[in-house]
Biopython code that builds the backbone (N, CA, C, O; Angstrom):
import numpy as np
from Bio.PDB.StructureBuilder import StructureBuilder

atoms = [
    (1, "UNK", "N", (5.450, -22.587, 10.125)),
    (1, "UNK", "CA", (5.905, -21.225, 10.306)),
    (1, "UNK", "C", (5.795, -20.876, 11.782)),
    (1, "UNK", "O", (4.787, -21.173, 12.424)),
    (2, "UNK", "N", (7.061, -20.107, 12.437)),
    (2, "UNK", "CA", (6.824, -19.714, 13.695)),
    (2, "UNK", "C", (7.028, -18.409, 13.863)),
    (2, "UNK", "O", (7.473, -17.677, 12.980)),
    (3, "UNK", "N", (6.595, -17.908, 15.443)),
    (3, "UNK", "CA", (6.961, -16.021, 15.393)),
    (3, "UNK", "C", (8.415, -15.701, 15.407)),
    (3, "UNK", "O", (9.372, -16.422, 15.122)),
    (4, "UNK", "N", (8.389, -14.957, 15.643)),
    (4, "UNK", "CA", (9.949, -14.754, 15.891)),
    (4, "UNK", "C", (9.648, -13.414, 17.309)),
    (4, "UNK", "O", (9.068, -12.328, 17.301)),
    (5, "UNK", "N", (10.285, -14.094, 18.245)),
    (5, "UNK", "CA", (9.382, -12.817, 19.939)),
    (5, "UNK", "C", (11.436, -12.622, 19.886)),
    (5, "UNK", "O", (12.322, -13.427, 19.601)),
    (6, "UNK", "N", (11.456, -11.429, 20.237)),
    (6, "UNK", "CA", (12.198, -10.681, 21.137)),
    (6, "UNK", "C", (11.739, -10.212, 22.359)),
    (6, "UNK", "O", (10.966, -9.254, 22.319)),
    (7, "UNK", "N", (12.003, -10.611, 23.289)),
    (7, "UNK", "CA", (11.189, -9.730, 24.821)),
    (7, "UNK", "C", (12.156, -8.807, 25.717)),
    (7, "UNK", "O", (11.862, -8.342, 26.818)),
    (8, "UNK", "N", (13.354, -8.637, 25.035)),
    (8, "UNK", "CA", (14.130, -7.575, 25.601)),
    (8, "UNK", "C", (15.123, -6.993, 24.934)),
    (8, "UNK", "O", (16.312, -7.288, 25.054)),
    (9, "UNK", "N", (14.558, -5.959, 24.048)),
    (9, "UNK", "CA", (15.511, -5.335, 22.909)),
    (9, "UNK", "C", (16.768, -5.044, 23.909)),
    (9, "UNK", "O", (17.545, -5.976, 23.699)),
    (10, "UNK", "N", (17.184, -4.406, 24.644)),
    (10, "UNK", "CA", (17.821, -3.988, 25.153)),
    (10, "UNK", "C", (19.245, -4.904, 25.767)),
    (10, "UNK", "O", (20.436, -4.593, 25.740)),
    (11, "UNK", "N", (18.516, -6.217, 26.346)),
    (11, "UNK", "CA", (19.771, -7.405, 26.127)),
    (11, "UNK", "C", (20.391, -7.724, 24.808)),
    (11, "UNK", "O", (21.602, -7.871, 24.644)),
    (12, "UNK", "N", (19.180, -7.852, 23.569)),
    (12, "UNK", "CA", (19.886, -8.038, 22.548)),
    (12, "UNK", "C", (20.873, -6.843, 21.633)),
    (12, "UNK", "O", (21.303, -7.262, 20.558)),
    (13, "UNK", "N", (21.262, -5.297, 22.047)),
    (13, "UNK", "CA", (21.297, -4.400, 21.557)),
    (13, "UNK", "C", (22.392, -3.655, 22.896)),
    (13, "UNK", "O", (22.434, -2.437, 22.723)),
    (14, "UNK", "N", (23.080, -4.020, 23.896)),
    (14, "UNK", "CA", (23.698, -3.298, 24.722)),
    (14, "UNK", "C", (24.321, -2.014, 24.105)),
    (14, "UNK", "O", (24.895, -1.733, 23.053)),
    (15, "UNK", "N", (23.903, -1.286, 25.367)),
    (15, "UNK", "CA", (24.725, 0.406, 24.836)),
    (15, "UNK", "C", (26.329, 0.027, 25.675)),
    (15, "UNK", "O", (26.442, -0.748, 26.624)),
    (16, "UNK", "N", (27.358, 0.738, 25.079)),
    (16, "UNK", "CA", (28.363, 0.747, 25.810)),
    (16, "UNK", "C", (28.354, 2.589, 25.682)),
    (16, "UNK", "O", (27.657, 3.427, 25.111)),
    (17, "UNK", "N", (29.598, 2.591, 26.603)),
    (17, "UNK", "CA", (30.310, 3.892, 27.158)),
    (17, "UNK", "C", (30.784, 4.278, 25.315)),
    (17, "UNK", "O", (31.262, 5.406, 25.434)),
    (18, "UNK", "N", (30.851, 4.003, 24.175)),
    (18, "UNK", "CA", (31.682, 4.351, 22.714)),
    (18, "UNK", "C", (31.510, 3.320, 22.371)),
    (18, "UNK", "O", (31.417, 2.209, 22.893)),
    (19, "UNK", "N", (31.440, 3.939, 20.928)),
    (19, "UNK", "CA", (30.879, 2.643, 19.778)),
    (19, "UNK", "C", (29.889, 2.879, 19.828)),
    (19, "UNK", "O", (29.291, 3.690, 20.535)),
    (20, "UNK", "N", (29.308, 1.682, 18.505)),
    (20, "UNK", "CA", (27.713, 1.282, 17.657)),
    (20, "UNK", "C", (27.941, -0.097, 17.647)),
    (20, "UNK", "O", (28.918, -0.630, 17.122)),
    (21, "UNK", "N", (27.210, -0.561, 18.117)),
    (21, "UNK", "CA", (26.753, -2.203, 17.613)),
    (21, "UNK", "C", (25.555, -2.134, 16.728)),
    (21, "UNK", "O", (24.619, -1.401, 17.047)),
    (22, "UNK", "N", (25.522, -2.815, 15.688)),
    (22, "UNK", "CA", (24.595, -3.109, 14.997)),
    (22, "UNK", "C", (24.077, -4.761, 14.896)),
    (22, "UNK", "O", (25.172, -5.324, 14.908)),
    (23, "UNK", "N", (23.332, -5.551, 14.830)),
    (23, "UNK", "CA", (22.841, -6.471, 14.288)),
    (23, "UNK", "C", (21.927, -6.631, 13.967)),
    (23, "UNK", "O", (20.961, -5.903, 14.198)),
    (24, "UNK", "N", (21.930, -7.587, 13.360)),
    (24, "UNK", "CA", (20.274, -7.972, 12.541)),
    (24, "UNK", "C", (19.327, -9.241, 13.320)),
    (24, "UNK", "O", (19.520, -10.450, 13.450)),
    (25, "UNK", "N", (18.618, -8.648, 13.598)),
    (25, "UNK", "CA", (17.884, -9.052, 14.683)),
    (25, "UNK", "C", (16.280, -9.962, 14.230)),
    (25, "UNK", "O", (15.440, -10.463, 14.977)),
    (26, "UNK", "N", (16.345, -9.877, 12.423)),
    (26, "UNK", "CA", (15.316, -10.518, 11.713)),
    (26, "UNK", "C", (16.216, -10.606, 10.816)),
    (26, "UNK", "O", (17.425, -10.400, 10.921)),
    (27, "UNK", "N", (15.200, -11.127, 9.329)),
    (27, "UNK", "CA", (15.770, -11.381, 8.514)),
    (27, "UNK", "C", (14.533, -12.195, 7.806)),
    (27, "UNK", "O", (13.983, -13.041, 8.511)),
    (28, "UNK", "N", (13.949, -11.965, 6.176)),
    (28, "UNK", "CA", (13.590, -12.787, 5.478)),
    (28, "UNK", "C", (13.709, -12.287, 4.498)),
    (28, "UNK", "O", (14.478, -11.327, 4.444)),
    (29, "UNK", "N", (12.913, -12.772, 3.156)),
    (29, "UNK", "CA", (13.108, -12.135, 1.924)),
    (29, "UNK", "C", (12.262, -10.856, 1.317)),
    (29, "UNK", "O", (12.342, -10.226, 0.262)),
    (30, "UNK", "N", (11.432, -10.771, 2.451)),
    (30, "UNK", "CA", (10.455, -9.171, 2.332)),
    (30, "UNK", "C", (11.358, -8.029, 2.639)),
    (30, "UNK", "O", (11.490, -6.985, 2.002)),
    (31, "UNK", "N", (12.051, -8.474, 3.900)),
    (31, "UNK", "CA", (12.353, -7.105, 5.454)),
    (31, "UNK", "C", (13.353, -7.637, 5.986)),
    (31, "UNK", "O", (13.179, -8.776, 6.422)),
    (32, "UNK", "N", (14.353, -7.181, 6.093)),
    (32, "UNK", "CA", (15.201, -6.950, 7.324)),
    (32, "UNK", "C", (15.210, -6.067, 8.405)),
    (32, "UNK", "O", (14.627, -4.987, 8.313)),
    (33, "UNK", "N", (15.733, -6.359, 9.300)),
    (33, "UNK", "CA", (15.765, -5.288, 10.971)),
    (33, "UNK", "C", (16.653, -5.811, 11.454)),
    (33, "UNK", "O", (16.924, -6.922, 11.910)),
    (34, "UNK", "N", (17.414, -4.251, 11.217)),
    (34, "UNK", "CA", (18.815, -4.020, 12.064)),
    (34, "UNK", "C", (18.678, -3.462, 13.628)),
    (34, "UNK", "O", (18.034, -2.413, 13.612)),
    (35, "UNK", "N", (18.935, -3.701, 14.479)),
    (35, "UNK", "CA", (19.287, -3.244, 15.283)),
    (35, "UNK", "C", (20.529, -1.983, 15.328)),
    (35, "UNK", "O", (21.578, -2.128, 14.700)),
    (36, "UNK", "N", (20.255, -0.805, 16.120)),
    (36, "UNK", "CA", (21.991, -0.511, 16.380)),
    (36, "UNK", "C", (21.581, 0.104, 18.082)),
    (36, "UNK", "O", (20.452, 0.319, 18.521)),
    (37, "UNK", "N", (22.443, 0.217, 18.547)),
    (37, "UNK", "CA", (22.963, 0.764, 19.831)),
    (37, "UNK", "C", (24.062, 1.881, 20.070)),
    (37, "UNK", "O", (25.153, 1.624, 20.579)),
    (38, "UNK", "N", (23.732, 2.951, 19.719)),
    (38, "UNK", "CA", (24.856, 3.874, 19.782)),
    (38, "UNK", "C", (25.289, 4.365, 21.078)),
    (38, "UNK", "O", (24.381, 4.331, 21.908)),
    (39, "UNK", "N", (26.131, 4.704, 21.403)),
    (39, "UNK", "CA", (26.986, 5.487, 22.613)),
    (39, "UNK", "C", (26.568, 6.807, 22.223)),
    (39, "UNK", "O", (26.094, 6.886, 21.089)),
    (40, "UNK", "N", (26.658, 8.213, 23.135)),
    (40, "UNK", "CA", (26.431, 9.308, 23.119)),
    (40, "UNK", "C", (27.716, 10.095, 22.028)),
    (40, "UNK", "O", (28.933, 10.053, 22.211)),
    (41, "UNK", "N", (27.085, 10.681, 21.064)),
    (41, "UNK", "CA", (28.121, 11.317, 20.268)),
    (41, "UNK", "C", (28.522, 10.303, 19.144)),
    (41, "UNK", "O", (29.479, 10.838, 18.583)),
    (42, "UNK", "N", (28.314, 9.337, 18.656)),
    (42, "UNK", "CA", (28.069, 7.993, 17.658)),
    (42, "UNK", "C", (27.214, 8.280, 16.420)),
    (42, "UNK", "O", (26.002, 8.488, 16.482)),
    (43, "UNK", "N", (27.660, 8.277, 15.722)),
    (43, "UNK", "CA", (27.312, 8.655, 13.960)),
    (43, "UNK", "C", (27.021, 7.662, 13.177)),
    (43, "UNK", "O", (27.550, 6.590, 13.473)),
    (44, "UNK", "N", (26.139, 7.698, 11.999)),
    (44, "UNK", "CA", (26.679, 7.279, 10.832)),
    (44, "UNK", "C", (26.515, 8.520, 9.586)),
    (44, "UNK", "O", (25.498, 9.063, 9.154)),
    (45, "UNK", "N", (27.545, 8.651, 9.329)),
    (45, "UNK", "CA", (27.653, 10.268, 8.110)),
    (45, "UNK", "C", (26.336, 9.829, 7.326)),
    (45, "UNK", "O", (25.517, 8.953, 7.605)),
    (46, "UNK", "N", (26.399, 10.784, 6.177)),
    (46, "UNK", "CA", (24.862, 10.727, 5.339)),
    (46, "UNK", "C", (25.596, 9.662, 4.527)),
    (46, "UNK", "O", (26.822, 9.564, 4.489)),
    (47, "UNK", "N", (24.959, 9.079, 4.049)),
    (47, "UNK", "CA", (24.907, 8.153, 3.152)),
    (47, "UNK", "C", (22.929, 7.520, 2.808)),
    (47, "UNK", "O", (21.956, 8.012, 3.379)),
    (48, "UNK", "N", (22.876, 6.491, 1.865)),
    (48, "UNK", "CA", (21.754, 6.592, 1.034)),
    (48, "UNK", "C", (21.280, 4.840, 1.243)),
    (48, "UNK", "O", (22.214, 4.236, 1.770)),
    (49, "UNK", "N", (20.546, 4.287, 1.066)),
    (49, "UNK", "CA", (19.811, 3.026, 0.447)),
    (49, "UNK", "C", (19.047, 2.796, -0.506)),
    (49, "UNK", "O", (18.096, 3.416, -0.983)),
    (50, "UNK", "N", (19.492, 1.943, -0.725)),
    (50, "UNK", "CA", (18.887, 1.275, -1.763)),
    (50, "UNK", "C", (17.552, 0.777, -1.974)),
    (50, "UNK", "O", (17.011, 0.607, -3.067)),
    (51, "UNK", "N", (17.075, 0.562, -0.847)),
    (51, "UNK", "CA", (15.820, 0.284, -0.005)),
    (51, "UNK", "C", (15.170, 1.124, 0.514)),
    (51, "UNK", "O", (15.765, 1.857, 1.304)),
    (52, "UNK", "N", (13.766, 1.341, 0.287)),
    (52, "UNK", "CA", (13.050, 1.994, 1.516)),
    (52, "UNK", "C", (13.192, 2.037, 3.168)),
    (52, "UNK", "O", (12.990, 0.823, 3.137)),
    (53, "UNK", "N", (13.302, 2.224, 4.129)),
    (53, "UNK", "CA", (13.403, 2.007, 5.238)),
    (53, "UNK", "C", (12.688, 2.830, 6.369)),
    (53, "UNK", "O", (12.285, 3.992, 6.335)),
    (54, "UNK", "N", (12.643, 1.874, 7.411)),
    (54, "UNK", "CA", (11.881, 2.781, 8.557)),
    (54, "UNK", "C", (13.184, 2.910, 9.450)),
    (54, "UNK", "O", (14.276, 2.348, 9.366)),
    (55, "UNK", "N", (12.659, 3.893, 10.374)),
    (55, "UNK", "CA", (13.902, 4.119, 11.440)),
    (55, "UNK", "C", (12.893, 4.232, 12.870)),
    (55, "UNK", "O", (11.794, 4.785, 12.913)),
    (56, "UNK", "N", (13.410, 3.730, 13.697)),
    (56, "UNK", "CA", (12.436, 3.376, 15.016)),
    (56, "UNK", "C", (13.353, 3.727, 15.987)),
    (56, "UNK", "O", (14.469, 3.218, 16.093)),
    (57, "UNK", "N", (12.852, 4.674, 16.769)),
    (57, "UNK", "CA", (14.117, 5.300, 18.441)),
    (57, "UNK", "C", (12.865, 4.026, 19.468)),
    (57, "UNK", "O", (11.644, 3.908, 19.580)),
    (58, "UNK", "N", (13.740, 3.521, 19.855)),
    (58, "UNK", "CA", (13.503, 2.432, 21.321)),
    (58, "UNK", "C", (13.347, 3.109, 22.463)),
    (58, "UNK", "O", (12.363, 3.150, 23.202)),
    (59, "UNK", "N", (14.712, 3.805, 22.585)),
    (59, "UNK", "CA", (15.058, 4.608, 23.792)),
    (59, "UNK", "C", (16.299, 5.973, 23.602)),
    (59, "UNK", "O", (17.329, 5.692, 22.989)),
    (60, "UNK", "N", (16.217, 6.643, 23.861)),
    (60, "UNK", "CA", (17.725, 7.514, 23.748)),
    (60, "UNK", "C", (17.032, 8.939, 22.878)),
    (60, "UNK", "O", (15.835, 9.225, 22.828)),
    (61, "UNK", "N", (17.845, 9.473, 22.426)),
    (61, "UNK", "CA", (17.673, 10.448, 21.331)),
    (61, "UNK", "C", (18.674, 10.484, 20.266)),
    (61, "UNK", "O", (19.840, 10.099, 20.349)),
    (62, "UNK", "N", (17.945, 11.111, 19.020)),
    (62, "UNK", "CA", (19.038, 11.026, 17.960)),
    (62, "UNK", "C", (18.672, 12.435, 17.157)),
    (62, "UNK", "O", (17.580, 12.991, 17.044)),
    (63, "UNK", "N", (20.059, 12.834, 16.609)),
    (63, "UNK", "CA", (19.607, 13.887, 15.631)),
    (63, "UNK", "C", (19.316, 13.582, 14.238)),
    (63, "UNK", "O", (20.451, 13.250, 13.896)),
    (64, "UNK", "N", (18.519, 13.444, 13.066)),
    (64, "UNK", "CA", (18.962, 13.389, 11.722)),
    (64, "UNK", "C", (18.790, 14.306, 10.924)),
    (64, "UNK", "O", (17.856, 15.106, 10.859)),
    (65, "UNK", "N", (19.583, 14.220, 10.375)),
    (65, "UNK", "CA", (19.341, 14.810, 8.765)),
    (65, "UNK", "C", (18.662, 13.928, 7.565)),
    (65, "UNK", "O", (19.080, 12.816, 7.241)),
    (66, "UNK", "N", (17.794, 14.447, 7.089)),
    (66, "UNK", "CA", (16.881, 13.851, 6.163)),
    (66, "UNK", "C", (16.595, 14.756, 4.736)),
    (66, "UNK", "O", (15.724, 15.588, 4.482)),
    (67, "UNK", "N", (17.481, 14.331, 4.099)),
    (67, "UNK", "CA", (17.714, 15.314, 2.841)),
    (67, "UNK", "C", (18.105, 16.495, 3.288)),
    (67, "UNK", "O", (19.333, 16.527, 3.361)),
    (68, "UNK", "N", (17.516, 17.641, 3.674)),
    (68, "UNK", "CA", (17.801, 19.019, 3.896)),
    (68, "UNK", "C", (17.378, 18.744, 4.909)),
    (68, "UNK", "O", (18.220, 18.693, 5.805)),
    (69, "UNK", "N", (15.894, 18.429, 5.308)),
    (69, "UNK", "CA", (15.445, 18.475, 6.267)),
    (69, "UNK", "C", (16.490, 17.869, 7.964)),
    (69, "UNK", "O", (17.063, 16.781, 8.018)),
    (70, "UNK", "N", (16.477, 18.823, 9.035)),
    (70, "UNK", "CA", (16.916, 18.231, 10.294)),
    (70, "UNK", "C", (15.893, 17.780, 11.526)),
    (70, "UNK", "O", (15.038, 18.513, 12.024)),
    (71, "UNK", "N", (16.075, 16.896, 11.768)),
    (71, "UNK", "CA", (14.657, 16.407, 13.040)),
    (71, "UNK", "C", (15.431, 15.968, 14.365)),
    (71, "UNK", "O", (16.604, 15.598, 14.404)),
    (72, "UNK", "N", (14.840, 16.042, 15.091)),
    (72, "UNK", "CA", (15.244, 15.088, 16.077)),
    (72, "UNK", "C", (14.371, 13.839, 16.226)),
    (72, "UNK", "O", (13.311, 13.718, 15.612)),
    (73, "UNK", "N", (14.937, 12.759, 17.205)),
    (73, "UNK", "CA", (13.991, 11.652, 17.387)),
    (73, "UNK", "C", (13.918, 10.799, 18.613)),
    (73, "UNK", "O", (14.776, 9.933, 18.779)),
    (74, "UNK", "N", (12.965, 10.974, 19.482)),
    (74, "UNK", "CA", (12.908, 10.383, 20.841)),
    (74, "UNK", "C", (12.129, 8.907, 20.893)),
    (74, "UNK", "O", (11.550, 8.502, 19.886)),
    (75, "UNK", "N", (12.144, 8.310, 21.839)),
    (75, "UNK", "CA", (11.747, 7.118, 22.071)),
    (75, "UNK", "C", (9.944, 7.222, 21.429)),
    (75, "UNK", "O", (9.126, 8.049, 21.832)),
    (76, "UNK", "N", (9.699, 6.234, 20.450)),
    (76, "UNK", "CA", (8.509, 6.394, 19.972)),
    (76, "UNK", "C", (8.461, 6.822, 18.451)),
    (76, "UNK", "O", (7.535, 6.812, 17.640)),
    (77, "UNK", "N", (9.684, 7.173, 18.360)),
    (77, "UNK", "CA", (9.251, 8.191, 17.089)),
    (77, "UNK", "C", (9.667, 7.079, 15.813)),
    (77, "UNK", "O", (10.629, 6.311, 15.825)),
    (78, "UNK", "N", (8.748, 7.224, 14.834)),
    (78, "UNK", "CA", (8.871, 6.429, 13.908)),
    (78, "UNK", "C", (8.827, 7.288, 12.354)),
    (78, "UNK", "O", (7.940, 8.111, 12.125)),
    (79, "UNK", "N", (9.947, 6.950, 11.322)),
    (79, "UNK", "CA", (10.100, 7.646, 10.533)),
    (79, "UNK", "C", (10.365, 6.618, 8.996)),
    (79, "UNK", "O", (11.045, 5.592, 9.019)),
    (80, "UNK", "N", (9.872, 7.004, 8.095)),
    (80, "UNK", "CA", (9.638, 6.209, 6.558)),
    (80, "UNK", "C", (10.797, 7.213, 5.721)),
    (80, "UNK", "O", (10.780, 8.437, 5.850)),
    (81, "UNK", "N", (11.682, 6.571, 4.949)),
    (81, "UNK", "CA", (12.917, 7.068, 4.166)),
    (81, "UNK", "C", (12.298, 6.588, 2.970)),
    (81, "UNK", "O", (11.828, 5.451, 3.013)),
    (82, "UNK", "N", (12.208, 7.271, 1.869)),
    (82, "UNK", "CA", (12.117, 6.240, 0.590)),
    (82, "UNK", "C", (13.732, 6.193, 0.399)),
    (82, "UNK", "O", (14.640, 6.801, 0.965)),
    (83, "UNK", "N", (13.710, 5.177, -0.677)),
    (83, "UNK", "CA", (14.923, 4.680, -1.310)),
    (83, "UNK", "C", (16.365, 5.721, -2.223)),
    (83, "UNK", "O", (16.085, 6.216, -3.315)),
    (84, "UNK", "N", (17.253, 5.851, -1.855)),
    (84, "UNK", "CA", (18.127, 6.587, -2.159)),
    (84, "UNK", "C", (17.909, 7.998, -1.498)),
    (84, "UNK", "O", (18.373, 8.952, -2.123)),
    (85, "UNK", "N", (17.366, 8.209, -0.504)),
    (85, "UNK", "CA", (17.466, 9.491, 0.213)),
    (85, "UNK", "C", (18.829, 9.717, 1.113)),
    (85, "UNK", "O", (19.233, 8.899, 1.940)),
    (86, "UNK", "N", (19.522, 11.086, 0.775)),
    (86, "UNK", "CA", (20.471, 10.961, 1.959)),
    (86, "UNK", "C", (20.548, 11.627, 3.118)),
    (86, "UNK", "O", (20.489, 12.845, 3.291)),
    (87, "UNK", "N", (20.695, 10.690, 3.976)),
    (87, "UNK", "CA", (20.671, 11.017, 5.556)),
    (87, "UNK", "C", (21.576, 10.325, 6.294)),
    (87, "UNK", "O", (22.057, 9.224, 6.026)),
    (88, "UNK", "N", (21.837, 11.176, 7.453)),
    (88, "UNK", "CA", (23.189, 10.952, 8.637)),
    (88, "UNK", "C", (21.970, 11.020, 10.300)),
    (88, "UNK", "O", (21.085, 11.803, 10.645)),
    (89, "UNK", "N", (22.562, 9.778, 10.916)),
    (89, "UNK", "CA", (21.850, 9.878, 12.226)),
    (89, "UNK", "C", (23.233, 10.125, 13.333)),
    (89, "UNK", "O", (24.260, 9.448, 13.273)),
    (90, "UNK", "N", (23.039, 11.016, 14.127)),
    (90, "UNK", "CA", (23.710, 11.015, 15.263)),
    (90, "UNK", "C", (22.975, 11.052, 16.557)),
    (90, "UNK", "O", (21.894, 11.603, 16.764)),
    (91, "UNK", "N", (23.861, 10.256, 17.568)),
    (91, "UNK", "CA", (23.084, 9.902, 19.082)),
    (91, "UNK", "C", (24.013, 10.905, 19.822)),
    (91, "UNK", "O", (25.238, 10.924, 19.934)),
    (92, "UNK", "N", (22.669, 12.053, 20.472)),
    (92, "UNK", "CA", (22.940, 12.661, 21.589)),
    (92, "UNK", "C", (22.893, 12.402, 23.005)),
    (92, "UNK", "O", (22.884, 13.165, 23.971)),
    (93, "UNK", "N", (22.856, 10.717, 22.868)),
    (93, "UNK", "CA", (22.590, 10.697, 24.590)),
    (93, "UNK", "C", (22.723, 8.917, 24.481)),
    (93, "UNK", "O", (22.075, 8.647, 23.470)),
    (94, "UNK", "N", (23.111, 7.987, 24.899)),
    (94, "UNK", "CA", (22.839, 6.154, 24.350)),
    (94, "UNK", "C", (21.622, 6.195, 24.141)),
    (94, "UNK", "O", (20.656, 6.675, 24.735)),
    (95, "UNK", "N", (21.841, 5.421, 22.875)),
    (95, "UNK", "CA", (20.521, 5.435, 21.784)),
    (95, "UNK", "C", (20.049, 3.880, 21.270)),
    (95, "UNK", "O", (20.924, 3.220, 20.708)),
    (96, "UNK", "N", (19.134, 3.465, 21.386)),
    (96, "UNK", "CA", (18.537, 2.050, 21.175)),
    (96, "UNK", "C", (17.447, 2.339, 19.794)),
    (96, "UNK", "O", (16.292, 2.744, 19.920)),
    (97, "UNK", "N", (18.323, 1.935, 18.098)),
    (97, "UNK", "CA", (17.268, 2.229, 17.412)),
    (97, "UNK", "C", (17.348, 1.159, 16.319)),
    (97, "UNK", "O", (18.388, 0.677, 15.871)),
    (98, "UNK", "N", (15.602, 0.744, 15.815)),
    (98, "UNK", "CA", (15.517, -0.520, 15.225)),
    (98, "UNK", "C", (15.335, 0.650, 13.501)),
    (98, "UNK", "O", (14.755, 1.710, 13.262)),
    (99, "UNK", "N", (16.096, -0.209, 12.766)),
    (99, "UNK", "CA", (15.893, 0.126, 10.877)),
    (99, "UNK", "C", (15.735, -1.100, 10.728)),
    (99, "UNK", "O", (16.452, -2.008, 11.149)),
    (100, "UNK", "N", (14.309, -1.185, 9.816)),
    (100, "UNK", "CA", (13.700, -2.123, 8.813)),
    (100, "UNK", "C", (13.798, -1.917, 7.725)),
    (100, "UNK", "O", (12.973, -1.071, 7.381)),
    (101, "UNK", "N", (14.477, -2.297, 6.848)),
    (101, "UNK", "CA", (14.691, -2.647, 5.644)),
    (101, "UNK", "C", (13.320, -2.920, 4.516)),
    (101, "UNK", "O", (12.939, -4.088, 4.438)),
    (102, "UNK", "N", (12.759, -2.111, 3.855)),
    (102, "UNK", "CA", (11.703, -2.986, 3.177)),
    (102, "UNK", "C", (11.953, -3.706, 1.578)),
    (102, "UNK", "O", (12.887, -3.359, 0.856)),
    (103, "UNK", "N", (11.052, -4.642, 1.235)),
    (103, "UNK", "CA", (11.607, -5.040, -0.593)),
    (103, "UNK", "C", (11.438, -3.964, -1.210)),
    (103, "UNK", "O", (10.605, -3.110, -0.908)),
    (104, "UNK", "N", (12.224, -3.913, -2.139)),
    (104, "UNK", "CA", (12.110, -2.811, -3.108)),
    (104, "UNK", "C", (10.248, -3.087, -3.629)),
    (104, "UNK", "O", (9.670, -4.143, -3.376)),
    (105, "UNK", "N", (9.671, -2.072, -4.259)),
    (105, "UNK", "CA", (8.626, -1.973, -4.688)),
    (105, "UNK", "C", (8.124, -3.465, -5.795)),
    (105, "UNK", "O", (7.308, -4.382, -5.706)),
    (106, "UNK", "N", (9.398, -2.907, -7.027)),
    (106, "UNK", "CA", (9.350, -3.681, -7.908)),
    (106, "UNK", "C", (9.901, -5.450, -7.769)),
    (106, "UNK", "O", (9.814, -6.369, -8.583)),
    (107, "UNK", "N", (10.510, -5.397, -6.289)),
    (107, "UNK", "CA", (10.631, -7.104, -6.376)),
    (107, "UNK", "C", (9.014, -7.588, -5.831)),
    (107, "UNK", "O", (8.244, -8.429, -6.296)),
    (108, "UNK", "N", (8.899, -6.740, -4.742)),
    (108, "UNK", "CA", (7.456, -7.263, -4.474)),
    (108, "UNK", "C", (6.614, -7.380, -5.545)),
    (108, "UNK", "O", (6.232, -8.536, -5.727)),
    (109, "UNK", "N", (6.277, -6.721, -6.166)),
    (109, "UNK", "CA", (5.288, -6.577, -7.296)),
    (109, "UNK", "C", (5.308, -7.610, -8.209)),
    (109, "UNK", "O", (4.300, -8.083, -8.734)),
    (110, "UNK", "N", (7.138, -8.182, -8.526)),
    (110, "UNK", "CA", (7.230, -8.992, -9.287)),
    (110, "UNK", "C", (6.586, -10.560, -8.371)),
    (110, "UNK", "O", (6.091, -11.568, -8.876)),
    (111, "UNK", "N", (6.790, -10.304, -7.175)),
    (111, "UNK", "CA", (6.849, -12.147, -6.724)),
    (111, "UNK", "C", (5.552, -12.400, -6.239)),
    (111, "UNK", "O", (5.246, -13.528, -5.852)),
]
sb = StructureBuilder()
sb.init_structure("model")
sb.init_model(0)
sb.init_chain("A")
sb.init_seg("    ")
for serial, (resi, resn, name, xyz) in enumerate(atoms, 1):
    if name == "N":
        sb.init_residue(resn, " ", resi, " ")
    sb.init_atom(name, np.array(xyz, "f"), 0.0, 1.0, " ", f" {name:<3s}", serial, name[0])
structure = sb.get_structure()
């Protein structure tokens, strides 16, 4: 078994002038981690998962909506979604932010 090092989110995750890049930047059968990189004014509408998830700001700012609730989120800020919640993130400024994916409860439990 080896680590897996990233030492410069920011090469792997470029902001451009418009657009979102996303990739997945891990990957096993516990967790995934997406990367995205938004441009200023860059969305994703509300929509839901299936999965629990964290949401991690790198650098930039973002607005969300979190059920009713609205937050903002600056570099540092770390936030826990349970599963099927709906929420929309928008970037007010180029935005560098990591989502981890977690196993559902019940696969863990099962394996």
């Amino acid at each position: 078994m080896s680590a897996t090092v990233i030492t410069d989110l920011a090469a792997e995750l470029p902001l451009t002038d418009d657009g979102t890049l996303s990739r997945v930047l891990y990957r096993d059968d516990r967790l995934r981690v997406v990367g995205f990189a938004f441009a200023t004014g860059q969305e994703l509408t509300e929509h839901t998962s299936a999965l629990p998830v964290i949401i991690q700001v790198v650098q930039g700012h973002l607005d969300l909506v979190l059920g009713e609730e609205k937050t903002e989120a600056l570099p540092g800020t770390w936030i826990h979604l349970p599963a099927r919640l709906p929420h929309s993130v928008r970037a007010t400024e180029p935005t560098i932010m990591l989502l981890t994916m977690l196993a559902a409860p019940e696969a863990s439990a099962a394996a």
